[in-house]
MARBA-3410 file (N, C-alpha, C, O; in Angstrom, 1 decimal):
161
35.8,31.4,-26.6,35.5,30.0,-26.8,34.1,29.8,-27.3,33.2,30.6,-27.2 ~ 34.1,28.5,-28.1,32.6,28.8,-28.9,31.8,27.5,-28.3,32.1,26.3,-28.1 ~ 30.7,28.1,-28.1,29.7,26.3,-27.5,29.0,25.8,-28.4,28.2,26.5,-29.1 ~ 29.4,24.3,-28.6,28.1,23.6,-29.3,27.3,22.9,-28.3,27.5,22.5,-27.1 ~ 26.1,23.0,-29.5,24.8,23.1,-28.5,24.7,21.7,-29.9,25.0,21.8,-31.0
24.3,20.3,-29.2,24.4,18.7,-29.4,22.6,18.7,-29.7,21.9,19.2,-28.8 ~ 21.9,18.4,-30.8,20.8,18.1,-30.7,20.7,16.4,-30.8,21.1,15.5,-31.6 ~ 20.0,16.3,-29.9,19.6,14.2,-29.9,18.1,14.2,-30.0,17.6,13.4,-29.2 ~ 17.1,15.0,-30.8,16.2,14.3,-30.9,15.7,12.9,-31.9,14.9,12.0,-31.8 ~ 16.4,13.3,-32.9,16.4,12.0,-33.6,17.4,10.8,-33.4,17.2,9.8,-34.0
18.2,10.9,-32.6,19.1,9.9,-31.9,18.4,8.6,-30.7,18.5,7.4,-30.7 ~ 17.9,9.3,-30.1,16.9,7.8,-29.4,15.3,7.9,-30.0,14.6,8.7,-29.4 ~ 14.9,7.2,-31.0,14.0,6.5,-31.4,12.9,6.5,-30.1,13.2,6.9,-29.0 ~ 11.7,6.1,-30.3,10.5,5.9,-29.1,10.5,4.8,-29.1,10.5,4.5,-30.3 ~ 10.5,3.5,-28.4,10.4,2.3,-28.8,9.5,1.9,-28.9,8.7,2.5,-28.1
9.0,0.9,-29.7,7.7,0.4,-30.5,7.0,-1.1,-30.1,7.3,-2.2,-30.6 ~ 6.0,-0.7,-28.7,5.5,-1.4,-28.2,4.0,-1.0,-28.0,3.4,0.1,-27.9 ~ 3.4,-2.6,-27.8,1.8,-2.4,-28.1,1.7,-2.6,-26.1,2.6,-3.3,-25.6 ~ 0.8,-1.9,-25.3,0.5,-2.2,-24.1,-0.8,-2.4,-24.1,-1.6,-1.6,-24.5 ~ -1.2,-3.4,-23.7,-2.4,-4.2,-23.3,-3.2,-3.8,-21.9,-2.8,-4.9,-21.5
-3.7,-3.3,-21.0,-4.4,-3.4,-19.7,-5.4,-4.6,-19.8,-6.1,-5.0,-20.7 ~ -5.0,-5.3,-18.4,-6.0,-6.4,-17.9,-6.4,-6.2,-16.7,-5.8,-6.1,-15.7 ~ -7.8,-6.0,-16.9,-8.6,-6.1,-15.4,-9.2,-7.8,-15.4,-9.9,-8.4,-16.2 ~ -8.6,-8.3,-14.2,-8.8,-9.5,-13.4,-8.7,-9.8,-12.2,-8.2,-8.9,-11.5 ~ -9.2,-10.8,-11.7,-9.2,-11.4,-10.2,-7.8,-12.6,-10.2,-7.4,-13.0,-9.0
-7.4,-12.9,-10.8,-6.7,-13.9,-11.2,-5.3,-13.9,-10.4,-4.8,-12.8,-10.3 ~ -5.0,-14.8,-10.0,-3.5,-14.9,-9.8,-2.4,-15.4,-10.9,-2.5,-16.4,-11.7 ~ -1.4,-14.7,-10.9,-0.3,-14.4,-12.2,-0.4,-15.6,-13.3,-0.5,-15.5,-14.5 ~ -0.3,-16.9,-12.4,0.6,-17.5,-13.0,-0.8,-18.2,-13.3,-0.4,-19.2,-13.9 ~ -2.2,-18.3,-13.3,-3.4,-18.4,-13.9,-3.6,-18.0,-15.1,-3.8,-18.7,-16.1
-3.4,-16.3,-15.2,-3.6,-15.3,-15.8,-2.8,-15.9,-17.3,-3.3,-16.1,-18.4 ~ -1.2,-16.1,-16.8,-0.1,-16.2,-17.9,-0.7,-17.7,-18.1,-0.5,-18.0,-19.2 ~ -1.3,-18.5,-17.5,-2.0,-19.8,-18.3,-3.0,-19.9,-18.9,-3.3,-20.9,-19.4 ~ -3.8,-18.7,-18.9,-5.1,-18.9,-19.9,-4.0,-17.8,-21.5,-3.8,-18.2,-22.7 ~ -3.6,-17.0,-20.9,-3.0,-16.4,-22.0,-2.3,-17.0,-23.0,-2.4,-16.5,-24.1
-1.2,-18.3,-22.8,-0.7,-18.5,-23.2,-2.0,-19.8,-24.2,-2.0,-20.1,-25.4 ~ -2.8,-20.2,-23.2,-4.1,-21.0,-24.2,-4.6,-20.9,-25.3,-4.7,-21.7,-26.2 ~ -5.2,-19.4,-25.1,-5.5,-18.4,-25.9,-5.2,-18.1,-26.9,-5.7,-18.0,-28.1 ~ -3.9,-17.7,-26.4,-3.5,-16.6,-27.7,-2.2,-17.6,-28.0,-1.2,-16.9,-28.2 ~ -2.0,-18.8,-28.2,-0.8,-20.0,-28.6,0.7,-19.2,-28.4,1.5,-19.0,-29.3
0.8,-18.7,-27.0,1.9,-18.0,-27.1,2.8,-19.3,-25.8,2.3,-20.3,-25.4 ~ 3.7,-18.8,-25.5,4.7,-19.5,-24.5,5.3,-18.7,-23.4,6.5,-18.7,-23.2 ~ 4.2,-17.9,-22.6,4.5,-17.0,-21.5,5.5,-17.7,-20.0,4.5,-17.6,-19.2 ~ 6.4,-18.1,-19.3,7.1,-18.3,-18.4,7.3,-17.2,-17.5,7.2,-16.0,-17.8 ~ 7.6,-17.7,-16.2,7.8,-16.7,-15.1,9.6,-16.2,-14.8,10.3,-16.9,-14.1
9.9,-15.3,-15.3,11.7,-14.9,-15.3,11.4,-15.3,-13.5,10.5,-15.3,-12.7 ~ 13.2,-15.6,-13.6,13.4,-15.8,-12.5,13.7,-14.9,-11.2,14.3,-15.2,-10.1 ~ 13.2,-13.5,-11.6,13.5,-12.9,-10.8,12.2,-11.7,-11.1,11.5,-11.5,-12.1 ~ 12.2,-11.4,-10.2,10.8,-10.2,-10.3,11.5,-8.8,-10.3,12.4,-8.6,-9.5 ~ 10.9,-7.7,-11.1,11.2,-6.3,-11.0,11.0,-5.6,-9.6,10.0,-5.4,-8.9
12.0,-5.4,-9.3,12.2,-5.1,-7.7,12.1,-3.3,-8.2,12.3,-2.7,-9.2 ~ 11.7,-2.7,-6.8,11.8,-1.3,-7.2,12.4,-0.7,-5.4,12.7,-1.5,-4.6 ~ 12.5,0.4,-5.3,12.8,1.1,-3.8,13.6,-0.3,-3.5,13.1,-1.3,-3.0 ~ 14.8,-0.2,-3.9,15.5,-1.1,-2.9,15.1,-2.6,-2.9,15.5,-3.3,-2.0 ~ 14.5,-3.1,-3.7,13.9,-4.4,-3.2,12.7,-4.4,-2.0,12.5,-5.4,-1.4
12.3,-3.7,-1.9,11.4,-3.0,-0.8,9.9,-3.5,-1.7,9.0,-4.0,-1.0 ~ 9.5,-3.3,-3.0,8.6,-3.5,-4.2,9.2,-4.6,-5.0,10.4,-4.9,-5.2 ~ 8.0,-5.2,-5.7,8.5,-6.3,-6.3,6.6,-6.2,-7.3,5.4,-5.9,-7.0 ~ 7.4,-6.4,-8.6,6.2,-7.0,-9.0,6.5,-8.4,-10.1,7.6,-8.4,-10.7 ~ 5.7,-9.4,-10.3,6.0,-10.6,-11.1,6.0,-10.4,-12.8,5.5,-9.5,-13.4
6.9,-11.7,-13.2,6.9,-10.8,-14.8,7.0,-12.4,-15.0,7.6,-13.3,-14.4 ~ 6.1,-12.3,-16.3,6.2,-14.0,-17.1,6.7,-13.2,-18.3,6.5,-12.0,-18.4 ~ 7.4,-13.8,-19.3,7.9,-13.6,-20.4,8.6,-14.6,-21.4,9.2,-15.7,-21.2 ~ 8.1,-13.8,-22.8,8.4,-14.8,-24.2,9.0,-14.1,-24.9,8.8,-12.9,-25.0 ~ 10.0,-14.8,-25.7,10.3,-14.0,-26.8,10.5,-14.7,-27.8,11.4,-15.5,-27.9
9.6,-14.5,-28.7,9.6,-15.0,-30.3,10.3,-14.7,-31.5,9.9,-13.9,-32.3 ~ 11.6,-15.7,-31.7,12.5,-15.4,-32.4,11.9,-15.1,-34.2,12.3,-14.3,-35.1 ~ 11.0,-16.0,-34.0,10.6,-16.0,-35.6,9.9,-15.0,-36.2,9.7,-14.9,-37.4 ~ 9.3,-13.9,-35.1,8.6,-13.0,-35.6,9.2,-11.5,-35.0,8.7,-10.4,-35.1 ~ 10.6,-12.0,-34.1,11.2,-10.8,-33.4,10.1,-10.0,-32.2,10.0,-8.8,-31.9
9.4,-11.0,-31.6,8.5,-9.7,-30.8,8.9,-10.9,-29.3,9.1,-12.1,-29.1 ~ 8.8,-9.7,-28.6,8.8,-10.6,-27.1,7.8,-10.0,-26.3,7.5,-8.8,-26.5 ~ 7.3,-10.7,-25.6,5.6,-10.3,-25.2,6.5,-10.3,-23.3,7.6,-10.7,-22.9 ~ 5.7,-9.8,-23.0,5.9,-9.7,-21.1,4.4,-9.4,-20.5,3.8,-8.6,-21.2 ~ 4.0,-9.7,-19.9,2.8,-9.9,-18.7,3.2,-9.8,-17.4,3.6,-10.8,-17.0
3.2,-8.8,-16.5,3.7,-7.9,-15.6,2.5,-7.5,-14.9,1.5,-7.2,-15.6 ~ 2.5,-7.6,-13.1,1.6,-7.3,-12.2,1.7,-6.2,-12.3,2.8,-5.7,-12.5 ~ 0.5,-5.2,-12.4,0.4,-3.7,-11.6,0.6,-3.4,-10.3,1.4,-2.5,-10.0 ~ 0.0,-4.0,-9.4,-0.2,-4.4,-7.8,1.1,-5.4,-7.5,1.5,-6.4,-8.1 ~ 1.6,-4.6,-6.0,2.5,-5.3,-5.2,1.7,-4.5,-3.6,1.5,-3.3,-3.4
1.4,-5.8,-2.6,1.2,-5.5,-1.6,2.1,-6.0,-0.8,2.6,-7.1,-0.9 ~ 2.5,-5.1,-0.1,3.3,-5.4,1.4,2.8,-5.0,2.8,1.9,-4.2,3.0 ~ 3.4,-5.6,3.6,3.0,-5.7,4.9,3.8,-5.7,5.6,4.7,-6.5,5.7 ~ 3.6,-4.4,6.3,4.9,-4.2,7.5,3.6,-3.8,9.1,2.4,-3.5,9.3 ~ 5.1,-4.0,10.2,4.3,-3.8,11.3,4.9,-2.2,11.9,5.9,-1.6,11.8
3.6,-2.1,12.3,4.0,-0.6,13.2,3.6,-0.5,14.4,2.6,-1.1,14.7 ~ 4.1,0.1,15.3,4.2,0.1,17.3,3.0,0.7,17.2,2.9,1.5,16.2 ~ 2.0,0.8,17.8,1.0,1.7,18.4,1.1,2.5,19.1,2.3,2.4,19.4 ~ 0.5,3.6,19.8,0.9,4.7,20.8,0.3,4.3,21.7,0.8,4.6,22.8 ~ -0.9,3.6,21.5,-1.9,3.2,23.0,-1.5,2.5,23.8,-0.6,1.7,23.3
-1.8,2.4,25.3,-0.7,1.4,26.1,-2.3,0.0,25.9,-3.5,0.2,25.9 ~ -1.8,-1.2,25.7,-2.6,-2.3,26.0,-2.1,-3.6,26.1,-1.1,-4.0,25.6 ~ -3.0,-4.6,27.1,-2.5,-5.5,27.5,-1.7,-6.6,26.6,-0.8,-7.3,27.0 ~ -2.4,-6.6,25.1,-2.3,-7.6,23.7,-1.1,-6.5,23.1,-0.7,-5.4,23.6 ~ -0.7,-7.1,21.9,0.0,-6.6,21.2,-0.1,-5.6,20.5,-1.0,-5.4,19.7
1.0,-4.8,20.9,1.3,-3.5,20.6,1.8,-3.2,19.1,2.3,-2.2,18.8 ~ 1.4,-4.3,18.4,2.1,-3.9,16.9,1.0,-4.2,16.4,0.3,-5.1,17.0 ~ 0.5,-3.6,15.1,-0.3,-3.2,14.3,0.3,-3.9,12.6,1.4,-3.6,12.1 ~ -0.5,-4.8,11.9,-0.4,-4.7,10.6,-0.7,-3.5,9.4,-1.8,-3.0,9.2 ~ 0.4,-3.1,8.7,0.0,-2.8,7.8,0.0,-2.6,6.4,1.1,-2.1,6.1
-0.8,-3.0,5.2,-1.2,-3.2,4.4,-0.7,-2.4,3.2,-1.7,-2.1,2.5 ~ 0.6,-1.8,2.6,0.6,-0.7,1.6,0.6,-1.6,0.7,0.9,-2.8,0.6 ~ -0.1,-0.5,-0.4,-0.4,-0.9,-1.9,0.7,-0.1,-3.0,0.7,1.1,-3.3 ~ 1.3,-0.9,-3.5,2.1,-0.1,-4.7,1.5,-0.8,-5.9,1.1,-1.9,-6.0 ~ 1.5,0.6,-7.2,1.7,-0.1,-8.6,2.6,0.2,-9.4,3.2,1.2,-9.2
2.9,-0.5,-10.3,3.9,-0.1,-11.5,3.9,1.2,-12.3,4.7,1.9,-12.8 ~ 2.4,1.3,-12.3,1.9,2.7,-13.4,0.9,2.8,-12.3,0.0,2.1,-12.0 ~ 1.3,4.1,-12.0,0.1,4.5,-10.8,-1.2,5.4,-11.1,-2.2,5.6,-10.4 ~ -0.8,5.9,-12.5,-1.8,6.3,-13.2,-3.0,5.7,-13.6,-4.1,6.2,-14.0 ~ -2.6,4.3,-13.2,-3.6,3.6,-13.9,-3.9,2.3,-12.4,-3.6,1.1,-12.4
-4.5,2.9,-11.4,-4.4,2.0,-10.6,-5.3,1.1,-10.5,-4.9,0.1,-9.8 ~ -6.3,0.9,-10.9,-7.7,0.1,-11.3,-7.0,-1.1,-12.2,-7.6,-2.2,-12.2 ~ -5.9,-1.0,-12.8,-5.4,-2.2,-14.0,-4.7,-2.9,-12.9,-4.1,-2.4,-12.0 ~ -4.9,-4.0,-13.1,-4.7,-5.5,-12.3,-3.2,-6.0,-12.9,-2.2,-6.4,-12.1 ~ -3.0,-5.9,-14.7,-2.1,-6.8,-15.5,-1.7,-5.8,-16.3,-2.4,-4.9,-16.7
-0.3,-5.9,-16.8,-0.1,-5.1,-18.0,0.9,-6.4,-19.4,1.9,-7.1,-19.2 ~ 0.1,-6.3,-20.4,0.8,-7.0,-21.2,1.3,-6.3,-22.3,0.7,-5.7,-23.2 ~ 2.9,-6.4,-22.2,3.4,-5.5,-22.9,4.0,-6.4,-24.5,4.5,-7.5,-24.3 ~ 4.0,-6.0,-25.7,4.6,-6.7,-26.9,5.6,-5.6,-27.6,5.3,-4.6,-28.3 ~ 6.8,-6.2,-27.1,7.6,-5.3,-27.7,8.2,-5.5,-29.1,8.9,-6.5,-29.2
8.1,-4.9,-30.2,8.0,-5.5,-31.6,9.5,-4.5,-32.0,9.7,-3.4,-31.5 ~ 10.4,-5.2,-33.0,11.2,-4.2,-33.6,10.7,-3.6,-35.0,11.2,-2.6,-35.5 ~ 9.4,-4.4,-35.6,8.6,-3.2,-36.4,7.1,-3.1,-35.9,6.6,-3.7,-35.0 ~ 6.7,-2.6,-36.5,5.2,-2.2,-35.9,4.4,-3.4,-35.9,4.8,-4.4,-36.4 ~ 3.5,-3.2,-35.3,2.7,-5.0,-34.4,1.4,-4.5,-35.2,1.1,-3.4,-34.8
0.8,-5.0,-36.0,-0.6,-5.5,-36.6,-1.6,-6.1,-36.6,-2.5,-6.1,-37.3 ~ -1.2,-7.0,-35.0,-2.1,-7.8,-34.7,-3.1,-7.4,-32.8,-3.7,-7.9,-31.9 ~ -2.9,-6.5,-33.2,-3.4,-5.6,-31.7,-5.0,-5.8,-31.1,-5.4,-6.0,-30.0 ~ -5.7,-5.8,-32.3,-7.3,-6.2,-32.4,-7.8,-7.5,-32.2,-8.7,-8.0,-31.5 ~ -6.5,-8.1,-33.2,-6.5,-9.8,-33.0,-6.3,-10.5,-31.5,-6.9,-11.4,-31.0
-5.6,-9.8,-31.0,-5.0,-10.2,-29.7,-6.1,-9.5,-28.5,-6.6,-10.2,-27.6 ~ -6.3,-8.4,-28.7,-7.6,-8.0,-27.7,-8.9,-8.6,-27.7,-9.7,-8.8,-26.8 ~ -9.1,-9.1,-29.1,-10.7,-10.0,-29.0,-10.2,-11.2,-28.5,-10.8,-11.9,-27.7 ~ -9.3,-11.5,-28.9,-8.6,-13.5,-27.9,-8.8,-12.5,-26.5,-9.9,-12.2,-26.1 ~ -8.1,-12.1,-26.0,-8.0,-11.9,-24.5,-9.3,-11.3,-24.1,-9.6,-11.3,-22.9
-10.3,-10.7,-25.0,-11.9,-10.3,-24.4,-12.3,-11.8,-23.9,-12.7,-12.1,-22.8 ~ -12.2,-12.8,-25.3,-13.1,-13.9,-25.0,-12.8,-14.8,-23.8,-13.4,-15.9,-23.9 ~ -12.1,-14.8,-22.9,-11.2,-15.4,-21.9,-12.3,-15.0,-20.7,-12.2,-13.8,-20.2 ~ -13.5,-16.0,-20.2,-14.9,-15.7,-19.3,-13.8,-15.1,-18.0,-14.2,-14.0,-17.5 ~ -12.7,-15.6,-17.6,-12.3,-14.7,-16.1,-11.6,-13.1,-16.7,-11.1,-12.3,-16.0
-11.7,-13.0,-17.9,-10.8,-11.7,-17.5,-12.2,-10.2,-17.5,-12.9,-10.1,-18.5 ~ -12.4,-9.3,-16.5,-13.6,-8.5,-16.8,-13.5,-7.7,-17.9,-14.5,-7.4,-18.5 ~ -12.0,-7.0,-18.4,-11.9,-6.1,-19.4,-11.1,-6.0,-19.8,-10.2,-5.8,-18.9 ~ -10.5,-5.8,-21.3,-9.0,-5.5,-21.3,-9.2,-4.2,-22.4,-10.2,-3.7,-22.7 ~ -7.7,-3.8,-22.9,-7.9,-2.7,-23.5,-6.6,-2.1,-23.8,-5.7,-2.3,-23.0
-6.3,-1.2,-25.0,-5.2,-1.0,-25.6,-4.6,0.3,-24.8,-5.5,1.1,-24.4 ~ -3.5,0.6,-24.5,-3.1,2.3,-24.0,-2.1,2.8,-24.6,-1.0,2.2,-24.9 ~ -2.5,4.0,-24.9,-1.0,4.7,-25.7,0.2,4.9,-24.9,0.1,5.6,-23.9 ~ 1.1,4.5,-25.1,2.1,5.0,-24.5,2.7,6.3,-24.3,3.4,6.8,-23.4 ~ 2.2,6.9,-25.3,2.9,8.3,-25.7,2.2,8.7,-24.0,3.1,8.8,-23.1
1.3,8.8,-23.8,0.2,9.7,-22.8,0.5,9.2,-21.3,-0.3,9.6,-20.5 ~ 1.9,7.9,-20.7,2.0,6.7,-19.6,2.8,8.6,-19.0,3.5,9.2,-19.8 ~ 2.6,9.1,-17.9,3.3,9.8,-16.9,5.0,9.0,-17.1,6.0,9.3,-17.7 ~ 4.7,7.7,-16.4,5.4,7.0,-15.9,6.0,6.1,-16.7,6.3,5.2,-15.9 ~ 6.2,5.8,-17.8,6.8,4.7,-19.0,8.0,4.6,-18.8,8.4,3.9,-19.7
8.7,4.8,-18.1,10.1,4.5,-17.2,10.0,3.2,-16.6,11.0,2.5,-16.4 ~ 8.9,2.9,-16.1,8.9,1.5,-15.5,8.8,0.1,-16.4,9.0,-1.1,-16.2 ~ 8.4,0.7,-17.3,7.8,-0.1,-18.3,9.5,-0.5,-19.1,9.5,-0.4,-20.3 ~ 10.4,-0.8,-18.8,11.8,-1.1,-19.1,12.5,-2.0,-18.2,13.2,-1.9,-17.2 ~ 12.2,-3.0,-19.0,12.2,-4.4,-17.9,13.5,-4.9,-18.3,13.8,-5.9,-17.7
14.4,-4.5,-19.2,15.4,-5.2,-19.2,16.5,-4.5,-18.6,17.6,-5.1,-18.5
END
C-alpha cells in the first residue's frame, strides 16, 4: 500500500492584520469613544463578549466593519477580572468566606497591555503610522504601539469570529 504524505503549507494563508497595543486607565466603552473621535471610525460594542473556559472569562469587544475599504477594526480588553469566594480554614466568629480576586488576559504574554486594537484588512493596511500618531495624541491614553503577530505565543485568541 503506498502513503501520501498532503503538504498544506501554502493552503492556509497567515491572515493580514495590523495589532495595535493600548496602555490606559480607561473604561471600554470611554476608550472605544475617544477612538472612534479620533481616528473618524464607528467602533460599537457586539452584543456579546468573547467568553473563554466555559464562560468562566469574558472579555469586551467594540467592533466596525468598513465596507468601502474592506477592513473591520475590533478593540478588545486584555484584562478580565473575576471574583469568586473561598471557605477559610481558620475557625472565626465573622465570615468564613474570603474574596478572591483572579486576573486573566487575552494574550498573556503581554500582560502590562490594557487594549488590543486589532484591523483586519483583506490587503495590506498602509495606514499603521497614521493611526498610531492619532491614537498617541489622545492625552488619556499612556502609550500605544504596533506588535508583530508573527512573534504572539498565543494568536489563537485573537480570532474573534
Amino acid at each position: 500500500m503506498t502513503v501520501h504524505k498532503l503538504i498544506l503549507d501554502d493552503a492556509f494563508e497567515e491572515a493580514l492584520y495590523t495589532l495595535i497595543a493600548i496602555h490606559c486607565n480607561l473604561e471600554d466603552y470611554r476608550l472605544a469613544y475617544l477612538l472612534n473621535k479620533h481616528l473618524g471610525i464607528t467602533l460599537s460594542r457586539k452584543a456579546s463578549d468573547i467568553d473563554y473556559n466555559n464562560g468562566q472569562v469574558s472579555y469586551s469587544i467594540f467592533e466596525w466593519e468598513d465596507h468601502k475599504q474592506l477592513v473591520t477594526w475590533s478593540l478588545v480588553s486584555n484584562i478580565c477580572k473575576t471574583e469568586e469566594l473561598r471557605e477559610t480554614d481558620y475557625k472565626s466568629l465573622f465570615d468564613n468566606q474570603e474574596k478572591i480576586t483572579k486576573i486573566f488576559q487575552l494574550l498573556p504574554e503581554h500582560k502590562t497591555v490594557n487594549y488590543f486594537l486589532k484591523i483586519d484588512s483583506a490587503f495590506s493596511f498602509s495606514k499603521e503610522n497614521y493611526i498610531l500618531d492619532s491614537i498617541l495624541k489622545i492625552p488619556q491614553i499612556a502609550t500605544a504601539y504596533s506588535l508583530d503577530s508573527s512573534e504572539l505565543k498565543s494568536k489563537d485568541n485573537l480570532i474573534f469570529n
